[in-house]
C-alpha positions, -999 to +999 in steps of 0.1 A: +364+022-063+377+050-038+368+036-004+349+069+010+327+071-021+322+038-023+311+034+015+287+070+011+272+052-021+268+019-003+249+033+029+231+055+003+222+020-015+211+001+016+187+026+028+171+028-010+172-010-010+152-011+025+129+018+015+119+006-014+108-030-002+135-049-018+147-063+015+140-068+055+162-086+076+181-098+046+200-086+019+230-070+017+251-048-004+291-044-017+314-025-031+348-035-045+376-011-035+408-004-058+430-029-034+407-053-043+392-057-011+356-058-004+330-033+017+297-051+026+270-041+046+261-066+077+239-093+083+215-069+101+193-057+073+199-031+052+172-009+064+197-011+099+229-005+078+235+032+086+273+039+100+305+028+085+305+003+116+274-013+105+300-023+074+328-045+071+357-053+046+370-087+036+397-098+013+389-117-020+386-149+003+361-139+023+382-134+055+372-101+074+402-073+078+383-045+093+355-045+112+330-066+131+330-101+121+299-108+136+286-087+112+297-108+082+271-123+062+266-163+057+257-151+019+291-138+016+300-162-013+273-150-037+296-115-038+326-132-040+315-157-070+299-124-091+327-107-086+354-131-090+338-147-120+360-143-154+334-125-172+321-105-146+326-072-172+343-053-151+318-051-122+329-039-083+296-041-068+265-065-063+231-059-048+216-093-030+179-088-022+143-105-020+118-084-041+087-098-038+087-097-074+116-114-084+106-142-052+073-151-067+092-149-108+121-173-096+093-201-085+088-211-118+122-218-123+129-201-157+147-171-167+130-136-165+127-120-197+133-085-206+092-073-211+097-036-203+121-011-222+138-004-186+141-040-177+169-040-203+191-030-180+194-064-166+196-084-200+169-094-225+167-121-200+176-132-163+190-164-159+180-184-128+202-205-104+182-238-095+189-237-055+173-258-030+199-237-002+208-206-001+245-200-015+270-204+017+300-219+006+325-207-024+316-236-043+282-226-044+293-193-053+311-204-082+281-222-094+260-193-091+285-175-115+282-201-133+247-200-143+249-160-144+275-163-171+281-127-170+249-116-171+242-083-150+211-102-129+204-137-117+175-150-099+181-175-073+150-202-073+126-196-040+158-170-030+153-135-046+182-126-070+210-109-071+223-075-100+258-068-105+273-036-118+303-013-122+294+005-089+271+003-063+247+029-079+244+006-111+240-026-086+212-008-070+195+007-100+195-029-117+176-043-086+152-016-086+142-024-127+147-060-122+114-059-096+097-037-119+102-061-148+097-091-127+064-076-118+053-064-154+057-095-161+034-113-135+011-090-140+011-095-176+009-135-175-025-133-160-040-117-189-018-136-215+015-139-227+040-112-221+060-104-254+096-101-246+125-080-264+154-097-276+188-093-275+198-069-300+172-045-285+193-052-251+228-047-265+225-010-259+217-011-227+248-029-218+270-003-233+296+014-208+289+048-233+257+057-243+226+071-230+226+036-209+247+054-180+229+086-177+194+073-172+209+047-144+222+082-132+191+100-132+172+069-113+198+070-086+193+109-083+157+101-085+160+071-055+187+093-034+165+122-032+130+098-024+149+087+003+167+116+018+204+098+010+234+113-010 
């Protein structure tokens, strides 16, 4: 990714991400830039994340190059694992957040499934990582890759999740419809037994052409402008 757009898209990202409920004081937000170098938003809350020096840039091993390293986050390794991870399709961005949604879901310990048409976007289902810690160290960060195996989501038990995508405006769009779906399906259980799609009804939604891309571009459009970004 070309480092100014991929910094406008990730300030653009963290304010949607705070607006919208998906995080507080925690979560964060990167970008993987063409040298193969990461942008990620500090430890201060997306919501606070508004300047390029609320951002700083690390190498693949985490070290910071530019910026404040106070401002690194201890979650650090959950972007490196996704993105260093061999079948990580391509992907240069992840979104780490705490819907309330996806929170309550990954309590139960079991993968998410896909039980709206939108929730595709993150997989006929959502794996879950079986944490008693939150990921800090690479190895932990290679587990979580591990039990993502690829996938574009992964919930984190008692953590929140985390989405993955080819730039920050998929990441971001990925955690927006994961809540949704993580919600429907709550909401759904109380009454009875959500039905879920399966996976060939996913497979186009995890197309690189396709109508997949243009409706993750018309919810971006649709966040930016709720929320005043670009």
């Amino acid at each position: 990714m070309e480092r100014e757009a991929a910094l406008r898209d990730l300030l653009a990202g963290c304010a949607i991400l705070d607006g919208e409920g998906l995080t507080s004081a925690f979560g964060h937000l990167s970008a993987r830039l063409d040298d193969g170098t990461l942008l990620v938003s500090g430890n201060l809350g997306p919501g606070l994340v508004r300047t390029a020096a609320d951002v700083i840039r690390v190498d693949a091993e985490g070290t910071v190059v530019e910026g404040d390293a106070a401002l690194r986050a201890g979650e650090l390794p959950i972007h490196l694992g996704l993105l260093a991870a061999p079948a990580g399709g391509g992907r240069h961005s992840v979104a780490r957040f705490h819907g309330p949604a996806v929170l309550a879901w990954g309590t139960l310990n079991r993968p998410l499934p896909g039980v709206l048409g939108m929730g595709l976007f993150c997989g006929h289902e959502v794996p879950v990582f079986d944490t008693e810690t939150t990921v800090t160290t690479a190895a932990q960060g290679a587990a979580l890759a591990a039990a993502a195996a690829g996938a574009p989501a992964v919930l984190l038990r008692g953590f929140g999740a985390a989405t993955a995508g080819r730039t920050v405006r998929e990441a971001v769009t990925r955690a927006w419809l994961l809540e949704r779906n993580a919600a429907a399906a709550l909401a759904a259980s109380a009454a009875g037994t959500p039905q879920p799609f399966g996976p060939e009804a996913a497979a186009p939604f995890a197309a690189a052409e396709g109508p997949a891309a243009a409706q993750l571009a018309r919810l971006w459009h649709y966040l930016c402008r709720r929320h005043g970004v670009t």
